[in-house]
N, CA, C and O of each residue as an XYZ file, in Angstrom:
652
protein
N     118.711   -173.182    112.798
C     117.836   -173.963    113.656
C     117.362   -175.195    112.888
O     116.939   -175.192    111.732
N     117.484   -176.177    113.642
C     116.703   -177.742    112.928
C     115.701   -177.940    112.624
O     115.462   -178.959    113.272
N     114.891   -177.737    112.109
C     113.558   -178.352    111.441
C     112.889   -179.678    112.057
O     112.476   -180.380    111.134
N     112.661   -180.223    113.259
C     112.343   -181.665    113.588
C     110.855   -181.675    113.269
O     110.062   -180.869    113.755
N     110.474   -182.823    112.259
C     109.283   -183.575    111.896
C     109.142   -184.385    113.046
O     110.259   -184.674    113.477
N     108.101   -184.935    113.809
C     108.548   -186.288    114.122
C     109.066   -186.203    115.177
O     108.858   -185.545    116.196
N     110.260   -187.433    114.647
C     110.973   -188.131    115.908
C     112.444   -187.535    114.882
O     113.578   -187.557    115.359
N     112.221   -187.141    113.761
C     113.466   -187.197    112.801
C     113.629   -185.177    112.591
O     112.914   -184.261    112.995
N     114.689   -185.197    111.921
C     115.216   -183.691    111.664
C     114.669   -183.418    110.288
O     113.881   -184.312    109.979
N     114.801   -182.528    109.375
C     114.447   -182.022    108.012
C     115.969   -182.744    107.455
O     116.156   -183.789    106.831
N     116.657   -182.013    107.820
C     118.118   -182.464    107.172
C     118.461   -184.139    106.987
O     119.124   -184.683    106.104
N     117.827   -184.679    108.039
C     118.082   -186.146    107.580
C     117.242   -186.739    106.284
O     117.598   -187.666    105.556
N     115.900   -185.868    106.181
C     115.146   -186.457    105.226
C     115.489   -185.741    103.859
O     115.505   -186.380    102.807
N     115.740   -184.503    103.913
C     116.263   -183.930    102.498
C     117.940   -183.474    102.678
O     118.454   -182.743    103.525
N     118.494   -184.142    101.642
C     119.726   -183.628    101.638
C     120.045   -182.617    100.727
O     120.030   -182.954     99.543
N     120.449   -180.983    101.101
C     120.206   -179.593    100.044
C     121.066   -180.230     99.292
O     120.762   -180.856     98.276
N     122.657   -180.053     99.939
C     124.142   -180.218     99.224
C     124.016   -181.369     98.117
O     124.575   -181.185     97.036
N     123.453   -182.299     98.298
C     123.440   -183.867     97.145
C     122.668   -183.510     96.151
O     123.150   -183.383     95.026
N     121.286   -183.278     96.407
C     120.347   -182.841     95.624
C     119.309   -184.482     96.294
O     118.719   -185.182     95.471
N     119.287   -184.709     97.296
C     119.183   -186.445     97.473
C     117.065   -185.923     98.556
O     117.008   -184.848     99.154
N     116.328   -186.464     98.545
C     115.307   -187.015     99.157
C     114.873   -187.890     99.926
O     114.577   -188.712     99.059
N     114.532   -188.489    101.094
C     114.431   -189.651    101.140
C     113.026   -190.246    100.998
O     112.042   -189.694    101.490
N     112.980   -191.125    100.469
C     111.336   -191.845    100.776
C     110.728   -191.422    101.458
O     109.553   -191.244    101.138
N     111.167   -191.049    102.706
C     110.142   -191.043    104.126
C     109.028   -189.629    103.699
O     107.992   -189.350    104.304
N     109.583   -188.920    102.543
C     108.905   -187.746    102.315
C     107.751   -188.133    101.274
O     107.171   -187.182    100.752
N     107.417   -189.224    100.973
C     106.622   -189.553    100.179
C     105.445   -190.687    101.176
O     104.282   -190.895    100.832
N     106.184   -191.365    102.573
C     105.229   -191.804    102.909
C     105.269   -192.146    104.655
O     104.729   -193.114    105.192
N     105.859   -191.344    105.163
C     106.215   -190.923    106.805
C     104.500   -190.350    107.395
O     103.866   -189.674    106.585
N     104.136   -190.515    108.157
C     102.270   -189.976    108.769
C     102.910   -188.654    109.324
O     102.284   -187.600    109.209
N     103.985   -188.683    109.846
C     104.244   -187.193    110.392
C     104.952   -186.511    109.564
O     105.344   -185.470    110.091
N     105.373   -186.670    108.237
C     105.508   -185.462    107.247
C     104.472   -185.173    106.798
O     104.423   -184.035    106.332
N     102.961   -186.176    106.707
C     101.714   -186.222    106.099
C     100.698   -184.959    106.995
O      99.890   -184.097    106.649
N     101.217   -185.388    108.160
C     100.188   -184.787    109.148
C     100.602   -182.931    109.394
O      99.859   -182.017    109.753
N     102.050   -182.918    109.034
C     102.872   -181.494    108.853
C     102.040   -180.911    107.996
O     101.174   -180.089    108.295
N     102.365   -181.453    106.590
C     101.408   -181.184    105.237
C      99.845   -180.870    105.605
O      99.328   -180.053    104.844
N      99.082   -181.335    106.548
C      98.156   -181.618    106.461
C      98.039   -180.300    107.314
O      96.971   -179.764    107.017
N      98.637   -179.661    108.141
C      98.373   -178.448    109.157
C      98.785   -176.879    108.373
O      98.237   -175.780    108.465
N     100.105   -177.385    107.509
C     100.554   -176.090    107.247
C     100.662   -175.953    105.488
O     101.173   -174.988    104.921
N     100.126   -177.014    104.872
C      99.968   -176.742    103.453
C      98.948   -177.024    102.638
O      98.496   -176.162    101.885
N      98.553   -178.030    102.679
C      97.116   -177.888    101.970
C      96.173   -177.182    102.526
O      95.701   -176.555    101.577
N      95.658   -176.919    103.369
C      94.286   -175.944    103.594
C      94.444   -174.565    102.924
O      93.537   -173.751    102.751
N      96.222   -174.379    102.444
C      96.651   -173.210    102.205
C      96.642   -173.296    100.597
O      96.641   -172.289     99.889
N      96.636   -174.488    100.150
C      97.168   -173.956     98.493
C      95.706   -174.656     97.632
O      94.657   -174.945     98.206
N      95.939   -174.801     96.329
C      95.395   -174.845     95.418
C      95.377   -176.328     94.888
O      96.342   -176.835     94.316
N      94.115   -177.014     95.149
C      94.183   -178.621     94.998
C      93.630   -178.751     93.479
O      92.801   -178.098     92.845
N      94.514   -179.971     93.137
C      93.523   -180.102     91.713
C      92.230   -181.344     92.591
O      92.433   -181.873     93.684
N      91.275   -181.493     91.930
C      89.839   -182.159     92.163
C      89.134   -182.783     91.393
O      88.299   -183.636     91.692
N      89.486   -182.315     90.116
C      89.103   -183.162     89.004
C      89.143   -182.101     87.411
O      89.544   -180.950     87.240
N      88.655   -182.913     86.638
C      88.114   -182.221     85.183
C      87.175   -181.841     84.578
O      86.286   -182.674     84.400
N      87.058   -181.018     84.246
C      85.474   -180.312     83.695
C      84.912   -181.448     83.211
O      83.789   -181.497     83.713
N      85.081   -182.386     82.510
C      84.681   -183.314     81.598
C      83.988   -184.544     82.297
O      83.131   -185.208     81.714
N      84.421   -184.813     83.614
C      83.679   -185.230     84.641
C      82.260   -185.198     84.832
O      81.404   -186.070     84.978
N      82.250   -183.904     84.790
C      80.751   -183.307     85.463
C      80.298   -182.405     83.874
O      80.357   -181.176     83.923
N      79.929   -182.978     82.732
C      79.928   -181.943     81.556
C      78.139   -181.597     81.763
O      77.824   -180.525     81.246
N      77.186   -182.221     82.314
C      75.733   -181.656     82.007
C      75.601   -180.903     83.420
O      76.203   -180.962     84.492
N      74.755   -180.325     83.016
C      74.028   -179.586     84.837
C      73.858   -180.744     85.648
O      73.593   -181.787     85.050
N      73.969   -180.777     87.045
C      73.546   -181.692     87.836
C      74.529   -183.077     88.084
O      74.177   -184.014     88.801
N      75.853   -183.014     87.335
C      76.366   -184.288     87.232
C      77.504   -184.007     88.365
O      77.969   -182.875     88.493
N      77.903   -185.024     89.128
C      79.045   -184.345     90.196
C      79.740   -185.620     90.356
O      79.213   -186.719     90.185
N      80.821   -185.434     90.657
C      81.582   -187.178     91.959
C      82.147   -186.029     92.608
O      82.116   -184.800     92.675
N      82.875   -187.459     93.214
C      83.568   -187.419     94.893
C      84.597   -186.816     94.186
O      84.771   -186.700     92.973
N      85.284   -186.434     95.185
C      86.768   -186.152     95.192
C      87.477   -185.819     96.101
O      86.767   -186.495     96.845
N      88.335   -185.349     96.881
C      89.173   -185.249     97.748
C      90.313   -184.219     97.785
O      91.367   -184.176     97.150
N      89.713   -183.280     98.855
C      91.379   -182.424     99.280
C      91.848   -182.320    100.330
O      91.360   -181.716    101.285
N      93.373   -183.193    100.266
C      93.933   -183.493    101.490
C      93.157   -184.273    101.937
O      92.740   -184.919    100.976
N      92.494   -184.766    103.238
C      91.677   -185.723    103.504
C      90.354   -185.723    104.037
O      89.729   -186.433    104.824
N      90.108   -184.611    103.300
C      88.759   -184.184    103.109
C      87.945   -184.902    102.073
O      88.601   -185.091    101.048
N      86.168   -185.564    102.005
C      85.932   -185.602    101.411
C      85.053   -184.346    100.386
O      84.022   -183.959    100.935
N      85.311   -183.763     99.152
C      84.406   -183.153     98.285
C      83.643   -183.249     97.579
O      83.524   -184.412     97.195
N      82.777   -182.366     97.015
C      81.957   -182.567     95.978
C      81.518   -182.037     95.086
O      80.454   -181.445     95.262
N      82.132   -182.021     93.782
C      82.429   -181.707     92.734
C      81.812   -181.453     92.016
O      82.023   -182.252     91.104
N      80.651   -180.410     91.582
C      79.450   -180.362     90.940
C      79.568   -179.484     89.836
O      80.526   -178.812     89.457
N      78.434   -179.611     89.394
C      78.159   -178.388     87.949
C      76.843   -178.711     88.634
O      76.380   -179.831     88.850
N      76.126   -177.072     89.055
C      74.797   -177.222     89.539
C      73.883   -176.527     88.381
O      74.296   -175.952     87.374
N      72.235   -176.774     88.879
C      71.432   -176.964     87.757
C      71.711   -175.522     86.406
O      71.123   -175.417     85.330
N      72.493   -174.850     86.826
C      72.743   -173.440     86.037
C      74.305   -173.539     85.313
O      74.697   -172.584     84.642
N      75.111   -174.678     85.483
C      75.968   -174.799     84.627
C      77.466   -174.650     85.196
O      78.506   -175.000     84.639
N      77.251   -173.844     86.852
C      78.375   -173.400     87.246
C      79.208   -174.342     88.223
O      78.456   -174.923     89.006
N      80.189   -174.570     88.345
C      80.791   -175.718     88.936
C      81.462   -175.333     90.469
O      82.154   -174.340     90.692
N      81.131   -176.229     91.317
C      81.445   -176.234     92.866
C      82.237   -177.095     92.983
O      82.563   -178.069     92.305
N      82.615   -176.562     94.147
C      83.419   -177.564     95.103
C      82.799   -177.373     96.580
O      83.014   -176.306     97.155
N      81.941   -178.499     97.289
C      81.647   -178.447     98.210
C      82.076   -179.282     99.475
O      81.649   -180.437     99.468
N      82.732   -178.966    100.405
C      82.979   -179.830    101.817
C      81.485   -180.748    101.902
O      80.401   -180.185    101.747
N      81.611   -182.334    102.189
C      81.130   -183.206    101.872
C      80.640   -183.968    102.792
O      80.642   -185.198    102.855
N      79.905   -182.622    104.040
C      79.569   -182.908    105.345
C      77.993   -182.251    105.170
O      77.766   -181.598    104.151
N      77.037   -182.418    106.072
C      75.636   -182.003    106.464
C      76.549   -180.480    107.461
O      77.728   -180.565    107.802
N      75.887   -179.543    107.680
C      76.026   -178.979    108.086
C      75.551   -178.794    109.564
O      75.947   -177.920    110.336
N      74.446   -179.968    109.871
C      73.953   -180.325    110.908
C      74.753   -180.997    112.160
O      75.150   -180.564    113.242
N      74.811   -182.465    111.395
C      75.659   -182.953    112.377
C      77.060   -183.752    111.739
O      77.725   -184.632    112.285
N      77.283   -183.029    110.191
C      78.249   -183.893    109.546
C      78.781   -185.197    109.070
O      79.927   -185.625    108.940
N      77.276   -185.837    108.789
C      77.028   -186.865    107.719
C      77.686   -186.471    106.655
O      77.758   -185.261    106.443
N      78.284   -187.364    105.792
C      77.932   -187.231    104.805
C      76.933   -186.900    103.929
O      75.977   -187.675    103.907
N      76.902   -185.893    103.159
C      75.424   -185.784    102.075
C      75.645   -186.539    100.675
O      74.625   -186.731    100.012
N      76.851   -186.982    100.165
C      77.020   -187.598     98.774
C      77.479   -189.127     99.399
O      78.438   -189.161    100.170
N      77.002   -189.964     99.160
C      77.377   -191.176     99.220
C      77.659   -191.946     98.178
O      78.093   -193.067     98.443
N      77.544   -191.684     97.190
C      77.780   -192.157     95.546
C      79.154   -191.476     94.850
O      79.528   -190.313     95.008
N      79.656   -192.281     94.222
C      80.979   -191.746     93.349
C      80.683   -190.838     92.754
O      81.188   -189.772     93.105
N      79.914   -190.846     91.809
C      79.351   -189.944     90.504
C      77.833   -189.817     90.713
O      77.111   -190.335     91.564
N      77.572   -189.044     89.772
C      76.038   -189.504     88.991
C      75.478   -187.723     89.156
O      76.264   -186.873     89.574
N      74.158   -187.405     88.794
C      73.277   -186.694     88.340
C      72.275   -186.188     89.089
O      71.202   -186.787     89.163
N      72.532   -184.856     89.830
C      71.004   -185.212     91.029
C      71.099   -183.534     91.192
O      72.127   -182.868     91.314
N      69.424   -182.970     91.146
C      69.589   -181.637     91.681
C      69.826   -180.771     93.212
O      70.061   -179.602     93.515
N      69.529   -182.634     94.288
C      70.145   -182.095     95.508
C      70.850   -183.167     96.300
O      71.414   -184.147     95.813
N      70.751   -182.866     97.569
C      71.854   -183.675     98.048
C      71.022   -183.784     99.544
O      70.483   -182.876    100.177
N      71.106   -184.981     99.808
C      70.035   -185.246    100.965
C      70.988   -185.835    102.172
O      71.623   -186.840    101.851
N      71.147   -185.432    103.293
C      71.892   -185.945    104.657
C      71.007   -187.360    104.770
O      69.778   -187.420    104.795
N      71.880   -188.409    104.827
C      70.645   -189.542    105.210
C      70.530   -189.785    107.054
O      70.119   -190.802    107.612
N      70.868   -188.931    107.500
C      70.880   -188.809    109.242
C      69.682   -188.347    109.340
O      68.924   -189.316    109.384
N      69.004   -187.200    109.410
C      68.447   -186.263    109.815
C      67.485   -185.555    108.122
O      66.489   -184.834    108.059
N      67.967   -185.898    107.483
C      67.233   -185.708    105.977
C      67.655   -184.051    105.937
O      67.088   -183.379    105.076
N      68.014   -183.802    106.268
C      69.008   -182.212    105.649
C      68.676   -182.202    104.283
O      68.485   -183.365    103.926
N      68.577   -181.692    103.693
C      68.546   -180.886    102.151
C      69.167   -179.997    101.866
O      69.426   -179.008    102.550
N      69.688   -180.404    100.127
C      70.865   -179.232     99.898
C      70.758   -179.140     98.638
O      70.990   -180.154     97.979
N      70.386   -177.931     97.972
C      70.194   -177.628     96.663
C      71.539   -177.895     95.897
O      72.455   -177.430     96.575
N      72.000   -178.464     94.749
C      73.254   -178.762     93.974
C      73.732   -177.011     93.674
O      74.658   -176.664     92.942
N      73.052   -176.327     94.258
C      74.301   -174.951     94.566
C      74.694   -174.752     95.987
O      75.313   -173.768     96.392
N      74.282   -175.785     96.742
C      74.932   -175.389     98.109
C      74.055   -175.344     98.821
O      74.292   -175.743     99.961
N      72.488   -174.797     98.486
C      71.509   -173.965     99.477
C      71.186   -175.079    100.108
O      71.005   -176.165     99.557
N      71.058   -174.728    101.920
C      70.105   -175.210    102.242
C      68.655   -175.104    102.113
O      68.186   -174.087    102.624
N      67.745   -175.982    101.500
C      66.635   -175.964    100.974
C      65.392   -176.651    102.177
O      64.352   -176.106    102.546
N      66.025   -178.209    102.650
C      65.224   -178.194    103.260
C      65.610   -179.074    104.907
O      66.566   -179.810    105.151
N      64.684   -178.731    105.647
C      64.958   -179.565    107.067
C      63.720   -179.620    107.566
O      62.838   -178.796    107.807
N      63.906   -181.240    107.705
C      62.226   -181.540    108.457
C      61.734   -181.259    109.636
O      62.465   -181.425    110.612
N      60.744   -180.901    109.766
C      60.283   -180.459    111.219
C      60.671   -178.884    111.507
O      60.607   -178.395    112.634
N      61.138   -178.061    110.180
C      61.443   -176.734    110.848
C      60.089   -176.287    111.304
O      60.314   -175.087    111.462
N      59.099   -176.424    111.553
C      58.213   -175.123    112.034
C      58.208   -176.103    113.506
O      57.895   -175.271    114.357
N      58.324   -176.930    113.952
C      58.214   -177.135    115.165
C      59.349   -177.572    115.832
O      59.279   -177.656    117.058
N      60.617   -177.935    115.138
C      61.634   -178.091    115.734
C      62.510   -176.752    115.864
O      63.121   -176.507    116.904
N      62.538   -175.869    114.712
C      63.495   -174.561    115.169
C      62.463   -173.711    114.749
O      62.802   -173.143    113.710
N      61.280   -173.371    115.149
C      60.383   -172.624    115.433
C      60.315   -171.585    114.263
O      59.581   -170.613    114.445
N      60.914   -171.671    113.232
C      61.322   -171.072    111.609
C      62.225   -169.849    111.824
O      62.240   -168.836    111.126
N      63.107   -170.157    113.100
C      63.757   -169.431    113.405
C      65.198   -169.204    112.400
O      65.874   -168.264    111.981
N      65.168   -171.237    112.296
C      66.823   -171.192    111.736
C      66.654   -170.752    110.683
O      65.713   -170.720    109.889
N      68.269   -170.180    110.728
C      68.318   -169.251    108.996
C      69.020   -170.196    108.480
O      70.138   -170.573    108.831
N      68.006   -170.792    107.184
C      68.523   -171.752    106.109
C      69.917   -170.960    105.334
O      70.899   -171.626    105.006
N      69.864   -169.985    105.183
C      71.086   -168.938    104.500
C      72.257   -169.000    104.651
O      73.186   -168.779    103.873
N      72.210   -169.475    106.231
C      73.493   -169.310    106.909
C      73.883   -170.991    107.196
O      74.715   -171.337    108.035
N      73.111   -171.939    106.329
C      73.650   -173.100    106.908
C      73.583   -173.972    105.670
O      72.930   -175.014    105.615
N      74.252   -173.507    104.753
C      74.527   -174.139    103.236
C      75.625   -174.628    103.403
O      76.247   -174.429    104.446
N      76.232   -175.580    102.136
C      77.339   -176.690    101.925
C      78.499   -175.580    102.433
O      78.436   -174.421    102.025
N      79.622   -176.039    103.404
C      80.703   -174.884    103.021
C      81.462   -175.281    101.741
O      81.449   -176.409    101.250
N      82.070   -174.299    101.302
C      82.182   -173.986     99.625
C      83.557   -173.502     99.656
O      83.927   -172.534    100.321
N      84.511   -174.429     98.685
C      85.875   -173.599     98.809
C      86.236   -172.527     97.344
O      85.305   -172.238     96.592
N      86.860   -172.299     97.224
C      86.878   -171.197     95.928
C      87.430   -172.484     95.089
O      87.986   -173.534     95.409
N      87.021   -171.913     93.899
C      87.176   -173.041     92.299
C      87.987   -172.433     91.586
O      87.548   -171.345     91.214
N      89.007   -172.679     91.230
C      89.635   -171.658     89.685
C      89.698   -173.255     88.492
O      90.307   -174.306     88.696
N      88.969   -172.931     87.483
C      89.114   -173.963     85.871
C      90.137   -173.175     85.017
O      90.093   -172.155     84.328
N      91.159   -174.164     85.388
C      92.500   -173.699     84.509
C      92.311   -174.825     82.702
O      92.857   -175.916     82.541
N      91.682   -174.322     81.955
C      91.927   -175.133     80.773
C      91.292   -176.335     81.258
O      92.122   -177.244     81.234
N      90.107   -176.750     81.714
C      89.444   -178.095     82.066
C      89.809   -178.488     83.421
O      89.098   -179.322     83.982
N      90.755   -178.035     83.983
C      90.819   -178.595     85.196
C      90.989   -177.818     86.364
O      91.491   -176.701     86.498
N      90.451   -178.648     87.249
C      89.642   -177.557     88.111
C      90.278   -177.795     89.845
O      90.089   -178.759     90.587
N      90.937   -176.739     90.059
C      91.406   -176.747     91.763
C      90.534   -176.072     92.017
O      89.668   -175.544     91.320
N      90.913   -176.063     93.922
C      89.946   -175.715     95.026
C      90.972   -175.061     95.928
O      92.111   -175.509     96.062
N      90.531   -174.013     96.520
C      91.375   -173.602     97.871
C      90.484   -173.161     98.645
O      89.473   -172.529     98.340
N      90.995   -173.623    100.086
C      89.929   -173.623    101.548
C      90.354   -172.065    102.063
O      89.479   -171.476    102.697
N      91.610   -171.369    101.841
C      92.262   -170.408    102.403
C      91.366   -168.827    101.296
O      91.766   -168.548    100.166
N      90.528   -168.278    101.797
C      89.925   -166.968    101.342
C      90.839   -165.843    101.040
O      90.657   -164.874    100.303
N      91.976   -166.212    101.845
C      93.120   -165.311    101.635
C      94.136   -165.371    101.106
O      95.046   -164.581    101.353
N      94.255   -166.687     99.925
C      95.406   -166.978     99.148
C      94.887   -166.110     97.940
O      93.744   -165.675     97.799
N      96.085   -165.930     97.006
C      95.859   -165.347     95.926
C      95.187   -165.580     95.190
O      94.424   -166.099     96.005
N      94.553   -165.734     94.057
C      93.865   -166.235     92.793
C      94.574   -167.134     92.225
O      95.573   -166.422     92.320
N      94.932   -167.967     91.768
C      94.675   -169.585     91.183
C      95.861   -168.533     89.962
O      96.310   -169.052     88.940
């Protein structure tokens, strides 16, 4: 059976018998967008280097697949990878490349987010969600981290193997 990407076949873009590739696999939107459904959410991204983020509190951006992340060592030393949305209404909470901070503030709605993830704070909870909402359940989502020798992937899939 044919493999069709696209508008194109698999076989036109990789040739087994030659050993041959074509470009289009390096920069086609619908081999990108393939990738983007059936392989990265699944595997193991690199994100950066320990050396990045070496004190408590220091984090940047980074990116998996076309997601933005956020790359932390929080105030206890241990290093995250956090999806780089408010959990509210999906602002951004990091707007800075780098730098040093113990939380992370939604500038929409002022969301608060402890540099381990927690939601810490939201304004107006006693009269807007009646102290109903459970802050517990509405922290950074968090993908798993494995630090191979300084460098550090992420996987979104709970059910891939260990790193």
């Amino acid at each position: 059976m044919a493999v069709k990407i696209g508008r194109r076949y698999l076989g036109d873009i990789v040739n087994m018998e030659k050993g041959l590739i074509s470009r289009d696999v390096f920069t086609s939107k619908d081999i990108f967008n393939e990738e983007l459904k059936h392989i990265f959410p699944y595997s193991w991204l690199f994100v950066g280097h320990e050396s990045q983020i070496s004190t408590n509190g220091d984090y940047i951006l980074s990116r998996m697949a076309d997601e933005s992340v956020i790359l932390n060592r929080d105030s206890n030393g241990k290093i995250h990878v956090f999806l780089n949305n408010c959990r509210h209404r999906g602002m951004r909470v990091c707007r800075y490349d780098k730098g040093n901070t113990r939380k992370f503030v939604c500038p929409f709605h002022a969301w608060v987010y402890s540099n381990e993830g927690k939601l810490v704070g939201v304004p107006k909870f006693e009269a807007g969600y009646k102290k109903e909402l459970q802050k517990s359940d509405w922290g950074l989502i968090e993908a798993r981290v494995a630090n191979y020798n300084g460098f550090i992937f992420a996987c979104w899939d709970r059910g891939m193997p260990e790193f």
